[in-house]
VEXDREN-2710 file (C-alpha; in Angstrom, 1 decimal):
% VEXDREN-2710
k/r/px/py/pz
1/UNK/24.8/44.1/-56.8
2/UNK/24.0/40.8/-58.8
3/UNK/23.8/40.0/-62.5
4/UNK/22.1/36.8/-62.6
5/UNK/19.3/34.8/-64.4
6/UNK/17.0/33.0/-63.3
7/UNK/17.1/29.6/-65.0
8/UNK/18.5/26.6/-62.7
9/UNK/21.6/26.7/-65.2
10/UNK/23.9/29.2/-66.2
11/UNK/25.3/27.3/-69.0
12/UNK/24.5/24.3/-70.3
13/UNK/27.1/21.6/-72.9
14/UNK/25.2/19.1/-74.5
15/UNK/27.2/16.5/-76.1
16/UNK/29.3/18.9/-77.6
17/UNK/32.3/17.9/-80.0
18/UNK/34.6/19.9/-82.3
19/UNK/37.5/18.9/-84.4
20/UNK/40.1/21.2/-87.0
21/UNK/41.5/19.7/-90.4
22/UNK/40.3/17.5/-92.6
23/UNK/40.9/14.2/-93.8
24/UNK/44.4/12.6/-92.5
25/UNK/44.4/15.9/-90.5
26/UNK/41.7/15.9/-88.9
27/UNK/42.0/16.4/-84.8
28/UNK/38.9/16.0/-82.7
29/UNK/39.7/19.0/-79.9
30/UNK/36.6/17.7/-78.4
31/UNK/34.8/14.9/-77.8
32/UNK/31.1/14.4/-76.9
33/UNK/31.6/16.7/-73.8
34/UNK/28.6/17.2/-71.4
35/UNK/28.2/19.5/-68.3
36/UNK/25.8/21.7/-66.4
37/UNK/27.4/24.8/-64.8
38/UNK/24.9/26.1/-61.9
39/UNK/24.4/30.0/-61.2
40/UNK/26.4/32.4/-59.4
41/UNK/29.1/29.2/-59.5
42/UNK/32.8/29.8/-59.7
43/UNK/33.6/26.7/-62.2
44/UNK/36.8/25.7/-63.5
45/UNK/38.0/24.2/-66.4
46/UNK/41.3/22.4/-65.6
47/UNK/44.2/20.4/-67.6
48/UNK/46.9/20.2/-69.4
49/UNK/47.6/21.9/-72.6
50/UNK/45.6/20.7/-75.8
51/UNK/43.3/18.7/-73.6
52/UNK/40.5/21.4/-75.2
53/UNK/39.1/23.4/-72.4
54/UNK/40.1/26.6/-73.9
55/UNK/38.0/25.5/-77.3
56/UNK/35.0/24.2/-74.9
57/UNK/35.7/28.5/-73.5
58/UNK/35.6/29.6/-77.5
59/UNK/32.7/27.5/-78.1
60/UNK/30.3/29.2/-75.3
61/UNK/31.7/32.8/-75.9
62/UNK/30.9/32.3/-79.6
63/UNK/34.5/32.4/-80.9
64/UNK/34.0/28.9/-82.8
65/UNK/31.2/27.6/-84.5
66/UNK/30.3/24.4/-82.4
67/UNK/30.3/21.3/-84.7
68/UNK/27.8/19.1/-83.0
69/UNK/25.7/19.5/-80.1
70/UNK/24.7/22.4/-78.4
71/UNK/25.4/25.0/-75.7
72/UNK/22.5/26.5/-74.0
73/UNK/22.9/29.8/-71.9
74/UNK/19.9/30.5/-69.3
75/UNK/18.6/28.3/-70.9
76/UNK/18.4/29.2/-74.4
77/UNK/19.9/27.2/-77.6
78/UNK/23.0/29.7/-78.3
79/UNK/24.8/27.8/-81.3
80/UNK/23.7/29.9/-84.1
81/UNK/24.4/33.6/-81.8
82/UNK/27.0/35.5/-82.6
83/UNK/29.0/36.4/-79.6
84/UNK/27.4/40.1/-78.7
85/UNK/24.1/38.8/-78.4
86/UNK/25.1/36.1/-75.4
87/UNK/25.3/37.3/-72.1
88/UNK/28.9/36.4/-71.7
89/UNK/31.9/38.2/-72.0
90/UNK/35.5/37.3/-72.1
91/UNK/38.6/38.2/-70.3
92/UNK/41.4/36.9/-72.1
93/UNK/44.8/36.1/-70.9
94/UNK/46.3/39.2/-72.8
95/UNK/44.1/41.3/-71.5
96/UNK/43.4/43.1/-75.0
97/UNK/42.9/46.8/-73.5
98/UNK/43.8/49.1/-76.5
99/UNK/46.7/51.3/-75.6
100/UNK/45.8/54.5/-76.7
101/UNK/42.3/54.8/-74.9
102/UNK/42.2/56.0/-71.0
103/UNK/41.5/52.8/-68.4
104/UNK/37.7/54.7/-68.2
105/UNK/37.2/55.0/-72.5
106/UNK/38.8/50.9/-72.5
107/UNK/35.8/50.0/-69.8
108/UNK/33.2/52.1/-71.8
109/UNK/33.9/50.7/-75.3
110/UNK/32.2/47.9/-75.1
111/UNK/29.4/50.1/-73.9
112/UNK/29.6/52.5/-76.3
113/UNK/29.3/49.7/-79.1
114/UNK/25.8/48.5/-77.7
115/UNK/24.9/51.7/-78.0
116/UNK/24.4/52.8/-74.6
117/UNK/23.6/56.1/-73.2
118/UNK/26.2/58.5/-72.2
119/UNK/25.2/58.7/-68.4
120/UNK/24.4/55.2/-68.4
121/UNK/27.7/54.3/-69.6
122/UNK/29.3/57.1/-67.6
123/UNK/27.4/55.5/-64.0
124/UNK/28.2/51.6/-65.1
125/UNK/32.5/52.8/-65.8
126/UNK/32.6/54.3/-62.7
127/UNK/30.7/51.2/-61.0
128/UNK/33.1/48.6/-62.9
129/UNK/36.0/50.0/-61.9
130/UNK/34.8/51.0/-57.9
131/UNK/34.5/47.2/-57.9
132/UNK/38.1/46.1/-58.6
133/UNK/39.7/49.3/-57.1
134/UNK/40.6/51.3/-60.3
135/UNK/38.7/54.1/-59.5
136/UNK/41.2/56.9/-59.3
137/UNK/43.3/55.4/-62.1
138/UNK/40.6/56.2/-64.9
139/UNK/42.5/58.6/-66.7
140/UNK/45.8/56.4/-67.3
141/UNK/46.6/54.8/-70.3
142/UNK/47.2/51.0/-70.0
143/UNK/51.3/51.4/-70.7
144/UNK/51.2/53.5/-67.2
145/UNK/50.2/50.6/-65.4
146/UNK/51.1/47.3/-63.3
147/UNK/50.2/44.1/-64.6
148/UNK/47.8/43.3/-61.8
149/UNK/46.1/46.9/-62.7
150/UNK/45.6/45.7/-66.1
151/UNK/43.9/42.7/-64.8
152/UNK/41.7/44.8/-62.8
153/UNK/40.8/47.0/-65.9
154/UNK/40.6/43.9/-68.4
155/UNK/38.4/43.1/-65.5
156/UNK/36.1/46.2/-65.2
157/UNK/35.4/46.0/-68.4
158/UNK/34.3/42.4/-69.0
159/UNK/31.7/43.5/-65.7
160/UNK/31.0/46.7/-67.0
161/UNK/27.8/45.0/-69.7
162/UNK/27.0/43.2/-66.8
163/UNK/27.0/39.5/-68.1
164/UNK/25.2/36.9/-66.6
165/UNK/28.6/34.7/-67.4
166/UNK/31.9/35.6/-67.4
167/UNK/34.5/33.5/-68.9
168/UNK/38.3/33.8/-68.1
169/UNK/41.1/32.3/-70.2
170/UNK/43.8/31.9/-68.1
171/UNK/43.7/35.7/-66.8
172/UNK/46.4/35.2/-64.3
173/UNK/49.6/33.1/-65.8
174/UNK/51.3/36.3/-67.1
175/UNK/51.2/37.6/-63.3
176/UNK/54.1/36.9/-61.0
177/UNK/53.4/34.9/-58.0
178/UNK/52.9/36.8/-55.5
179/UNK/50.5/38.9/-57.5
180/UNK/48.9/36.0/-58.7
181/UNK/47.8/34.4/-55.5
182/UNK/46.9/38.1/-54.4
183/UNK/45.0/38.3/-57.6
184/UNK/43.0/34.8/-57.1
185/UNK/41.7/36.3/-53.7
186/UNK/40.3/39.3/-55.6
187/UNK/38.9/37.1/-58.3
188/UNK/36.8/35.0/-55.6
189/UNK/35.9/38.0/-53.6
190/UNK/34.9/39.7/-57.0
191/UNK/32.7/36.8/-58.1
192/UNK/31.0/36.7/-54.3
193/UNK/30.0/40.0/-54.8
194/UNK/28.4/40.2/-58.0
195/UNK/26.9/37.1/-58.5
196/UNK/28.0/36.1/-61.6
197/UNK/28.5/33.0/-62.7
198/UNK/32.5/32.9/-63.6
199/UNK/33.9/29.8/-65.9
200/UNK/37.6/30.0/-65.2
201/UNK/40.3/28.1/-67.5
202/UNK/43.9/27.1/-66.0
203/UNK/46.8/24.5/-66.2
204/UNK/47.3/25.6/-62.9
205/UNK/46.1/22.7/-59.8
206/UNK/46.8/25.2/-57.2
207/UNK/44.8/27.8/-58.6
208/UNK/42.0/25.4/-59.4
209/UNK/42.0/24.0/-56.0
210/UNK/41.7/27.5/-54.4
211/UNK/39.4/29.4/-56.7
212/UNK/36.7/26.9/-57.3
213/UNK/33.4/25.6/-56.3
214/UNK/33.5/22.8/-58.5
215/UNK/36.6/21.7/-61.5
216/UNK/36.1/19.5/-64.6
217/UNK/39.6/17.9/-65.2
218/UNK/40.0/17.2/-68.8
219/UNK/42.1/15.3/-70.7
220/UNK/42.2/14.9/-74.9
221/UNK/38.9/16.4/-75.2
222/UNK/36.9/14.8/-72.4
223/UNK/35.8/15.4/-68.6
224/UNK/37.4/12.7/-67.1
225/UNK/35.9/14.1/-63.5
226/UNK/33.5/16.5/-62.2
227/UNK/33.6/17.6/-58.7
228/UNK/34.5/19.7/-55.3
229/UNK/38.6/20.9/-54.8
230/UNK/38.3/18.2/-52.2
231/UNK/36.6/15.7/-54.1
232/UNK/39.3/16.1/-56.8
233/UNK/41.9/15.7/-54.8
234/UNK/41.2/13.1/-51.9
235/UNK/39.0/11.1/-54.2
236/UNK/40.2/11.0/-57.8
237/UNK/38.3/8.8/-60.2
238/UNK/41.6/8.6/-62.8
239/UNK/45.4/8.1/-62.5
240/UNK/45.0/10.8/-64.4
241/UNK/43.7/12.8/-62.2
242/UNK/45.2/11.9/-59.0
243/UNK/48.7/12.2/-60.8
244/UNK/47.9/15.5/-62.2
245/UNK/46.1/17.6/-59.6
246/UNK/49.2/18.2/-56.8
247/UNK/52.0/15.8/-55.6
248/UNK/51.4/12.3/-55.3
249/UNK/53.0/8.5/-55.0
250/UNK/52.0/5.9/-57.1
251/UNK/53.5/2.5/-56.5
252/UNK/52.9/0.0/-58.9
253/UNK/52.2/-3.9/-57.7
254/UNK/49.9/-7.2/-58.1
255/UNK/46.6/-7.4/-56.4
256/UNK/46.4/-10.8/-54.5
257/UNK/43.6/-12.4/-52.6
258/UNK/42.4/-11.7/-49.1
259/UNK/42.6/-7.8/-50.4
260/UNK/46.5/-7.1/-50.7
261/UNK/48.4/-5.6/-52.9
262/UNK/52.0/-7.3/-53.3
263/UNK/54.3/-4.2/-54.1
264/UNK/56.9/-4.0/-57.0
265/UNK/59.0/-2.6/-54.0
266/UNK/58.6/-5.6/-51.7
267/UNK/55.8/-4.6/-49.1
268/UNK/52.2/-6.3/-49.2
269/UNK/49.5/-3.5/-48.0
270/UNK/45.8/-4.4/-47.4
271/UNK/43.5/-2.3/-49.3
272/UNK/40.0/-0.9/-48.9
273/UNK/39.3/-0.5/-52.6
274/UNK/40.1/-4.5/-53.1
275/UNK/41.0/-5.2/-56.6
276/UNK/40.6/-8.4/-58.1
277/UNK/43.3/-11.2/-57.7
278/UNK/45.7/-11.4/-60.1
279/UNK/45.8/-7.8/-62.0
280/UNK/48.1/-5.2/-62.3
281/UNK/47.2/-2.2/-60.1
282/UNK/49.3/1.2/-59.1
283/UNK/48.3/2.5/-55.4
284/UNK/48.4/6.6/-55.1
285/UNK/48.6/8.3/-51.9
286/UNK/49.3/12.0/-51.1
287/UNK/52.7/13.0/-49.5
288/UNK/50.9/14.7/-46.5
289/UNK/49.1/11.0/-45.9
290/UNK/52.0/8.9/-45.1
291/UNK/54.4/9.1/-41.7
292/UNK/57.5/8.3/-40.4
293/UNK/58.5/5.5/-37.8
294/UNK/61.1/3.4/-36.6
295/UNK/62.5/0.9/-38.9
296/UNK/60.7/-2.7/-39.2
297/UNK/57.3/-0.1/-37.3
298/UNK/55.9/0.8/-40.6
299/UNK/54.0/-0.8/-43.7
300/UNK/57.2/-0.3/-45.4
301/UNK/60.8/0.6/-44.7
302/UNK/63.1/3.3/-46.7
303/UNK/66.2/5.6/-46.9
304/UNK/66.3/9.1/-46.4
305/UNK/67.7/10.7/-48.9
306/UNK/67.2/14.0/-47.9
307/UNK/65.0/15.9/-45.9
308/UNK/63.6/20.2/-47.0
309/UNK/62.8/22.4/-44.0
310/UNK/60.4/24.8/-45.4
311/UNK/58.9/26.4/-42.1
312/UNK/55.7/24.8/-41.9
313/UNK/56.9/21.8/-43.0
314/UNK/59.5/18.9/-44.0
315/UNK/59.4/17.4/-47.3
316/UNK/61.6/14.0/-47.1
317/UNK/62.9/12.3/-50.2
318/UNK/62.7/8.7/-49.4
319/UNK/64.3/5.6/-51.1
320/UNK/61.9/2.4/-51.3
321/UNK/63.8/-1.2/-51.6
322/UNK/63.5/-1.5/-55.3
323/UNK/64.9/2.2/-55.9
324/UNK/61.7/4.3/-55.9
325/UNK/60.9/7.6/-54.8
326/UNK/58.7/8.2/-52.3
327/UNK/57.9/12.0/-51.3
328/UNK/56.8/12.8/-47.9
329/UNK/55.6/16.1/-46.3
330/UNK/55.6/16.5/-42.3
331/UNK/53.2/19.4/-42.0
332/UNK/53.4/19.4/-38.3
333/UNK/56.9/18.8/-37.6
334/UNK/58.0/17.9/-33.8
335/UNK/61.6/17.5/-34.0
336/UNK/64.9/17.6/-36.4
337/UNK/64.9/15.6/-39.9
338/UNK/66.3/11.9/-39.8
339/UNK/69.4/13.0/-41.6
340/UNK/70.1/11.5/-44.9
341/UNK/70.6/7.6/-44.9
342/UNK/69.0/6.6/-42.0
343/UNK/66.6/4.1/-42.5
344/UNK/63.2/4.8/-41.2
345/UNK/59.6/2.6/-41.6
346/UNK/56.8/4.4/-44.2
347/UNK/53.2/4.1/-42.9
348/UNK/50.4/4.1/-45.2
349/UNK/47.1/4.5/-44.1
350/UNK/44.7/2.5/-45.7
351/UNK/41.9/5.2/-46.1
352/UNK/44.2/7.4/-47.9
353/UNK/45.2/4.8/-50.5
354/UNK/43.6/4.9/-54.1
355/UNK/43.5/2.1/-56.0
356/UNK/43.8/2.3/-59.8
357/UNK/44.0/-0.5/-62.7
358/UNK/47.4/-0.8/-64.4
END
């Protein structure tokens, strides 16, 4: 079953900013953002805290007034709409399920207060909670359940109206791991099925990465980049973004001519991305992109300083010449970890090396 419109976005932010306070307090949350999100599109909102994508959430559900620009959903100016007239609803990170109502009477309030029909709301609780496996739990109270069941009912019941959108403030941090990643599977499955476009917030770059069809990272108010999981993470736009989205190297140096980079460590490394002569520049490259050789073999040499077995792969502290880290992960090891303090060489391929300005 799908709940969908039929305009060619589901939600639209036009130039949107909002700031708290006044005068010497005033903090602009955020700042001129812009962004299409597409239909039936599983679209993340990623970053650190503050950076405002949790406001940018408020904003489209209707929780804040927007200060200026607009939000459009199917296409349709929603600014001055209070929030039960959008076709959105909410699942917050608390979940919010009242504790003295049954898992079926939480799922059918929100029914109830749009003044639906009794078999009509009696048909779409069963539905919701067919769809996220609650089924033969409807008659518990919320204080008899797991954390992931609460999920599932905070869950049923955001489906239950059937929104065209459905927003989700961090809906998963309170969840252990295990439960977590069993939970993100769900989630994607969940959205699959019904069609619904689902706008997803998280700190989390794991999460992001596995959830999404496209993530906005933002940083103090702003989209710094839009893209794919893979775009975000093989092809940052920011040293922002390449150092918060997973592990990575950054190596600091001097672009020189003939496309080099002179290293603070020692080693000069050609470049694809050639800077110009003469600036400061820091080089990023993911730990799974660099290798192992023999000493004097590689773009650069190092010290082991210890080497994790972790199953399906070694993770190797390094040590460069000039005392800086460098993390390395072997996910297809062949043979026993150099053990500490044995010097090895470092390759770099030059496809996986960004380059960023100082």
């Amino acid at each position: 079953m799908a709940f969908v419109t039929q305009d060619t976005h589901a939600v639209s932010v036009r130039s949107v900013t909002k700031s708290f306070g006044q005068g010497t307090n005033l903090v602009t949350v955020l700042d001129g953002v812009s962004v299409d999100i597409g239909e039936k599109e599983f679209f993340t909102l990623l970053g650190p805290s503050g950076c405002g994508k949790t406001t940018l959430l408020r904003l489209i559900a209707g929780f804040e007034d927007i200060g200026e620009g607009e939000i459009l959903i199917g296409g349709r100016r929603v600014n001055e709409q209070p929030p039960f007239r959008r076709s959105v609803n909410t699942v917050f990170q608390s979940y919010a399920l009242f504790p003295h109502l049954s898992v079926a009477q939480n799922v059918a309030f929100g029914l109830e207060m749009r003044g639906l029909a009794g078999k009509d709301i009696s048909n779409r609780v069963g539905e919701a909670l067919e769809m996220v496996r609650m089924g033969p739990y409807a008659s518990r109270r919320p204080s008899e359940l797991s954390g992931g069941q609460q999920q599932r009912v905070a869950l049923a019941r955001a489906l239950a109206p059937r929104p065209s959108v459905l927003l989700l403030d961090e809906p998963l941090s309170a969840l252990d791991l295990k439960l977590r990643k069993q939970m993100q599977i769900e989630l994607k499955q969940l959205q699959a099925q019904t069609g619904i476009t689902f706008i997803f917030v998280t700190h989390d770059q794991e999460e992001a990465l596995t959830l999404s069809d496209r993530v906005a990272v933002m940083q103090a108010g702003r989209i710094l980049q839009l893209g794919s999981p893979r775009d975000i993470y093989e092809r940052p736009d920011h040293l922002f973004v390449a150092d918060f989205i997973g592990d990575i190297n950054l190596l600091p140096g001097k672009a020189e001519t003939g496309g080099v980079v002179r290293l603070a460590c020692g080693g000069v490394l050609p470049v694809a991305e050639a800077p110009a002569p003469g600036g400061a520049v820091t080089l990023a490259i993911r730990p799974e992109r660099a290798g192992l050789a023999l000493v004097g073999e590689g773009d650069l040499d190092a010290e082991i300083v210890h080497s994790a077995y972790l199953g399906t792969a070694i993770v190797h502290q390094l040590r460069l010449a000039d005392g800086q880290h460098f993390l390395l992960r072997d996910n297809q090891p062949t043979a026993a970890p150099p053990s500490a303090g044995t010097r090895v060489g470092l390759t770099l391929p030059q496809p996986a090396i960004r380059v960023f300005a100082a």
